[in-house]
C-alpha positions, 0 to 999 in steps of 0.5 A: 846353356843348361837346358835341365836349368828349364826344366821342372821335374815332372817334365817328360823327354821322349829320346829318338834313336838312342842306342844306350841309357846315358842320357837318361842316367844324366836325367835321372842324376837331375831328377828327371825320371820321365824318359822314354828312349826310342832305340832302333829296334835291331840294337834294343835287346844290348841296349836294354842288357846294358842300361840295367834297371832303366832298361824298361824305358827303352821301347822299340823305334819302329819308323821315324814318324813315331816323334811326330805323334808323341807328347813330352816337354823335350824331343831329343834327335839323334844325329840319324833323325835330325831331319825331322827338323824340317817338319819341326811345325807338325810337333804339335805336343813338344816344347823343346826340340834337342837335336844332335850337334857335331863337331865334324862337319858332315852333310847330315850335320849341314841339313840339320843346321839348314832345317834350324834355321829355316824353322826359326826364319819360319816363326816355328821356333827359336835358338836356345843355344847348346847343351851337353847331357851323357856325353853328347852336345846338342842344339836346343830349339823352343818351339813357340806357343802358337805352333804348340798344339791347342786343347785337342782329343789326342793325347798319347799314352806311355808304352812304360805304363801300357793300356793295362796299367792305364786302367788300372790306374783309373780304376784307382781314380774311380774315373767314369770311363769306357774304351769305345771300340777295338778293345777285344785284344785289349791290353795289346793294340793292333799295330797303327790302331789307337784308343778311343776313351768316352770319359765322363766330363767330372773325371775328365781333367784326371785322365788328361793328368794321368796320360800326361805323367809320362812321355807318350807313344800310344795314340789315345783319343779322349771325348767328354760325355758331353763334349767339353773342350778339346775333348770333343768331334767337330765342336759337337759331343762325340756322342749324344750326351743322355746316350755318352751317359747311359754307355758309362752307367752301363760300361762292364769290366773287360778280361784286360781290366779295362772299362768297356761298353755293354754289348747293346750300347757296344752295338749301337755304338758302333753302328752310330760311328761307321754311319755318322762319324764315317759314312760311306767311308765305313765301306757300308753299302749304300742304297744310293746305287750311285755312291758304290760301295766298298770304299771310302770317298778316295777309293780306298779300302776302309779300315776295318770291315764295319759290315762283318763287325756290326753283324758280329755285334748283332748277332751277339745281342739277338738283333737283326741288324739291316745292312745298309748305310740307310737302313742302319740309320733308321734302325739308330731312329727307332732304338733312339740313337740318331743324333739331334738335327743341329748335331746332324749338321755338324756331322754334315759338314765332314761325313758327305752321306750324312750331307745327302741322306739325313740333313733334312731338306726343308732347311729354308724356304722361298725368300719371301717367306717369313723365318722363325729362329731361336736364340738361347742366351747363355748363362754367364750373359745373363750375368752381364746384360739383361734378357731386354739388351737381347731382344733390343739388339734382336728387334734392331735387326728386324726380328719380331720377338714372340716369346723370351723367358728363362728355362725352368731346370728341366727345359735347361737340362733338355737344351743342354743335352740336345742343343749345340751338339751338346757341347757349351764350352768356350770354344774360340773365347778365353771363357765359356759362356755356360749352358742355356739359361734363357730362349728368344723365339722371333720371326724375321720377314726378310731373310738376308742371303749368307755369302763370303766367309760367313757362309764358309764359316756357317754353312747351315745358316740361311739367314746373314741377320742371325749371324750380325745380331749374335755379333751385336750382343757379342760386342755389348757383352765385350764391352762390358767384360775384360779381354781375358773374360769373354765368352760367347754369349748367345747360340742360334738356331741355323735354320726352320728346323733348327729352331722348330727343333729348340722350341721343342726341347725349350718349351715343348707346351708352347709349339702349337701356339708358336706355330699358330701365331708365326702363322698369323703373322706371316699372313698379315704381312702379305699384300691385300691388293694386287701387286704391280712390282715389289720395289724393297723389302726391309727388316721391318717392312715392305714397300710395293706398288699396288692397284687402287681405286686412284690407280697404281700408288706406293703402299709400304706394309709393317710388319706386327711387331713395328708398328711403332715405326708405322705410327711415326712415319705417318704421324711425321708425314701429316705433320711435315706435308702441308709444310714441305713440298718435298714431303708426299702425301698419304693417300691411304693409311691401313691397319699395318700400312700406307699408301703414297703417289708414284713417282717417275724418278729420273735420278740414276741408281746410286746403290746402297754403297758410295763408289758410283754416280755423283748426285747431280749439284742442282739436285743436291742442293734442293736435297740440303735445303728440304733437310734444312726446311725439316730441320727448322721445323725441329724434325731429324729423319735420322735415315736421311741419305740421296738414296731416299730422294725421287726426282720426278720430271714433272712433280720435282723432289721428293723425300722418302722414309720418315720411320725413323723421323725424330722430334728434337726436345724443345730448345735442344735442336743442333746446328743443321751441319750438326743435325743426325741427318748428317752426323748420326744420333749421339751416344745414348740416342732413346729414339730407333735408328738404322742398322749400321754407321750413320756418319756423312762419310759413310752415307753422304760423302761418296754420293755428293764429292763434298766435306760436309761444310761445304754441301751445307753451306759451301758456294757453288764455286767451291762445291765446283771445285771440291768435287773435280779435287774429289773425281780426280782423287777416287780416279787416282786412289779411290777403291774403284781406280785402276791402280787400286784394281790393279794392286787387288789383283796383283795382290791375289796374284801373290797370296795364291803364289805364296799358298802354291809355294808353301804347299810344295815346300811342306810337302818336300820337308814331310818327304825329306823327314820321311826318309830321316832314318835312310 
């Protein structure tokens, strides 16, 4: 095989432990001309003496692990770091692995050739064959894609073009750029330091062209003003990005020719790394007494004396910087540098001080209080789906929409810089969805709890409905967009102060009245006579018992916004009352309310899940034939399921929940089995319905044991037999069965096995690549 036959020109090759230039006079004589020999650095100065002119590409291999924090397109390993190949995963900057093959066997050659094949049993790469290049053969490895890195900060500088001539070549791009911090021996780093580059966005695609022209050692962090892909911290800007472009407008030229922060914004800065990026792992003390100073959260020394510096930084500019985790927070508050509260959270998720003593701990109120948040839609989805698609999928979810408009340009320049940590960019989708280009405000009265890994995903969120609507829109805007094109479209407060935070910087005139008439109506959803117990608490209303003059009755209560479903579920219950016994009757319609008996219902809990009791066969046949008496009436609940019948031992049964209640077009009334109740809406369905799927398997066929034919018009023999076929399969297969319980623990069994023992096994391949140069 001929690898170089791979290969373009411009491709970069990184030779660890080379101790002559032959290879690189081969490459050379190709036209590759990107090569870096890493040589141990007892043989360096003959290795140099004897390459002539391309002496300069030898550089000193000062540890083995310098080729795991390198970029280039081919790894060369001699035969004395073969053993790196056990960690061929870590090579995240790498395409093809070359390493030194023998023809003499040799215990070095037999672990090489184990550690190939274990990377290629692994998936982490795969045989290419064998090259031979200045004299010596090689096997090649191809990394594949998926263990090849994703767009990320770290890049890697060659000591060939060194900090001096980085910068001297982005001055000749006019790159709008600064070194960040460390830089006072600039153009020397001190041994293990790298270096931190803010650039602005417009030039950011120059400087990653510029670091990856050659094949780099030098560990180099870049960070786009406003926190563009793979050029951000924690999703977020590394800075906030009026401040990342106030420190390039003001960045001075350093002794070494490289772009630098002004003293002032050196400072603060700083300060605003060692408190919100570092925390107590800064060594900063802490008021906290508790928290103990000194040390990072292992009870290591921190790497540079952040107190000692920041002092210096200080007293350079005249400030008298307090010196205090604490106090230098607030003193960032007062000169305008602490991060925005959604940004504070990003922050909170890796920085524990940051989680304690900035997070604000108003974040969610009591469950039964109403919760504003804000939704800002992006702007490619404004080119997809109307702004009304959004607020239908909002207002489906229970949440009231009080404002939805377009930004105007300066609320978009403000939600752009201070929303979403700065940082709008595609993030996990092939696209980005752009910038804030309009806001939804909206109240939702019954906070869903945030679990599983929703919760580990968003752990600032208090409210699951959030998360299912931006899901919602996101699969309307799939729908309609190629694979390859989509984007997120939309982006959430997490909590009250988020979004109290957004309306502020969407529509600052609008906070008063936005707080007037969230105000208004909360209250007008709480109770006006006593409560004797709460029975549910929905997106959209709130059923309780309550006092009243005929004694304890039902009263359900709307929400504001859906009053609509008010309307028919009482126009439906005068209507459908005289003329079904199964339907109560009202005993009292309010502004945002009615009333309706108490029932004693005998029936068992069924859950809102299928798995539990069955629904006794008498009940369920009176529940069929009062759908059917609805049904001939050219009426569908829609909602209708055995969780929305009572069986009172003295009055009988009765049906529940008509807010959904549906009145069929003349002559357009389906076969009953056919009927939503049992099937769903179809698609294109005008009228509401409910969140979530609305077929008989789902609703209906885990609480009765019967395909759907048969509970309409099946005999009760063969309903008899159909539901002991159905016990016996759940007994044997079902979820709940003892088999399935016992494979889903067998099966948890296994994962945490196979987790323990690939830990265990990276662990020893990070161990044997360690000792690779022994």
């Amino acid at each position: 095989m001929d690898l170089l036959s791979l290969l373009p020109p411009e491709s970069r090759v990184i030779d660890v432990g080379a101790t002559n230039a032959d290879l690189a006079r081969t490459l050379a004589a190709a036209g590759l001309t990107r090569y870096l020999g890493l040589v141990p650095a007892e043989q360096l100065d003959q290795a140099r003496t004897s390459a002539g002119a391309i002496g300069s590409r030898l550089w000193p291999l000062n540890a083995p692990a310098q080729a795991l924090r390198a970029s280039c397109d081919v790894l060369v390993l001699r035969s004395p770091f073969a053993r790196l190949l056990w960690v061929v995963r870590d090579l995240r900057d790498v395409r093809f692995v070359a390493v030194e093959h023998s023809l003499v066997p040799s215990p070095r050659g037999v672990e090489a050739d184990v550690a190939r094949f274990v990377s290629r049993l692994r998936g982490a790469a795969s045989a290419r064959g064998r090259w031979t290049a200045g004299g010596t053969r090689f096997a090649v490895l191809e990394l594949t894609p998926k263990h090849r890195a994703q767009p990320r900060p770290r890049h890697y500088l060659s000591p060939v073009v060194g900090v001096d001539g980085l910068a001297q070549q982005l001055e000749r791009e006019g790159v709008r750029y600064a070194a960040l911090r460390w830089f006072e021996t600039l153009p020397e780093l001190a041994p293990g330091e790298d270096l931190d580059l803010l650039v602005a966005d417009v030039d950011l695609a120059t400087v990653h062209r510029v670091l990856a022209e050659e094949p780099g050692t030098i560990p180099v962090d870049v960070y786009s003003e406003t926190g563009l892909e793979g050029a951000d911290f924690q999703n977020a800007a590394y800075y906030p990005p009026g401040l990342a472009r106030q420190m390039l407008d003001h960045a001075v030229t350093h002794s070494s020719g490289t772009r630098v922060p002004c003293p002032t914004d050196h400072l603060h800065s700083m300060a605003y790394h060692a408190v919100y990026h570092k925390g107590l792992r800064s060594g900063l003390p802490s008021t906290d007494s508790a928290r103990g100073t000194g040390s990072d959260a292992a009870g290591d020394p921190p790497e540079h004396d952040y107190t000692s510096v920041l002092r210096d930084l200080a007293q350079a500019v005249g400030v008298a910087l307090p010196g205090t985790l604490e106090e230098i927070d607030g003193y960032l508050a007062s000169v305008g540098w602490r991060p925005p509260p959604d940004t504070v959270r990003r922050l909170a998720t890796v920085n524990p001080w940051v989680r304690e003593h900035v997070v604000p701990e108003t974040a969610a109120g009591p469950e039964q209080t109403p919760e504003i948040s804000v939704f800002f839609v992006r702007e490619r989805a404004l080119t997809v789906i109307g702004l009304d698609d959004v607020t239908a999928v909002l207002d489906h979810f229970g949440f009231e929409v009080l404002e939805a408009r377009e930004l105007d340009d300066e609320a978009r320049s403000r939600c752009t810089s201070e929303a979403r940590g700065g940082n709008w960019g595609r993030g996990p989708f092939p696209e980005s969805g752009g910038g804030p280009a309009a806001v939804i405000v909206a109240l939702h009265h019954a906070r869903q709890p945030v679990v599983g890994a929703v919760k580990v995903r968003y752990p600032q969120l208090t409210n699951a409905e959030v998360y299912f609507a931006k899901r919602r829109i996101r699969e309307l805007v799939d729908a309609r967009v190629p694979t390859g094109e989509r984007f997120n479209p939309v982006h959430s407060s997490d909590d009250v102060v988020d979004a109290w935070h957004y309306i502020e910087l969407a529509m600052p005139e609008q906070i008063d009245a936005l707080h007037a008439e969230a105000d208004r109506r909360a209250e007008a959803f709480l109770p006006t006579a006593p409560v004797v117990a709460e029975l549910s608490r929905g997106r959209r209303a709130r059923v309780q018992v309550v006092q009243s003059p005929q004694g304890p009755v039902v009263r359900k209560t709307y929400a504001e916004g859906f009053r609509r479903f008010l309307d028919r579920e009482v126009a439906a219950i005068r209507e459908l009352g005289p003329l079904v016994d199964a339907v109560p009757p009202l005993v009292e319609v309010g502004p945002n309310w009615f009333s309706c008996p108490l029932y004693e219902d005998t029936l068992p809990p069924m859950g809102s899940l299928p798995g539990g009791r069955l629904v006794p066969l008498p009940v369920l046949r009176q529940m069929v034939t009062v759908l059917r008496q609805i049904h001939d009436l050219g009426y569908d609940l829609v909602d209708a399921k055995p969780q929305n019948f009572v069986l009172d031992a003295r009055i009988g049964l009765k049906i529940l929940d008509f807010e959904f209640a549906y009145r069929y077009p003349e002559g357009q009334v389906p076969p009953f089995a056919r009927s939503y109740n049992f099937v769903g809406p179809p698609p294109g369905f005008a009228g509401d319905v409910p969140v979530g799927p609305t077929t008989y398997d789902h609703r209906w066929r885990g609480h009765t044991g019967l395909p759907l034919d048969v509970l309409v018009d099946g005999s009760p023999a063969s309903q008899h037999l159909h539901r002991a076929l159905f016990r016996m399969q759940r007994m044997l297969a079902g979820p709940y069965s003892p088999a399935r319980r016992g494979a889903r623990v067998a099966r948890r069994v296994l994962v945490r096995a196979r987790s323990r023992a690939s830990r265990t096994f990276t662990a020893w391949t990070r161990h044997r690549a360690e000792v690779a140069a022994r």
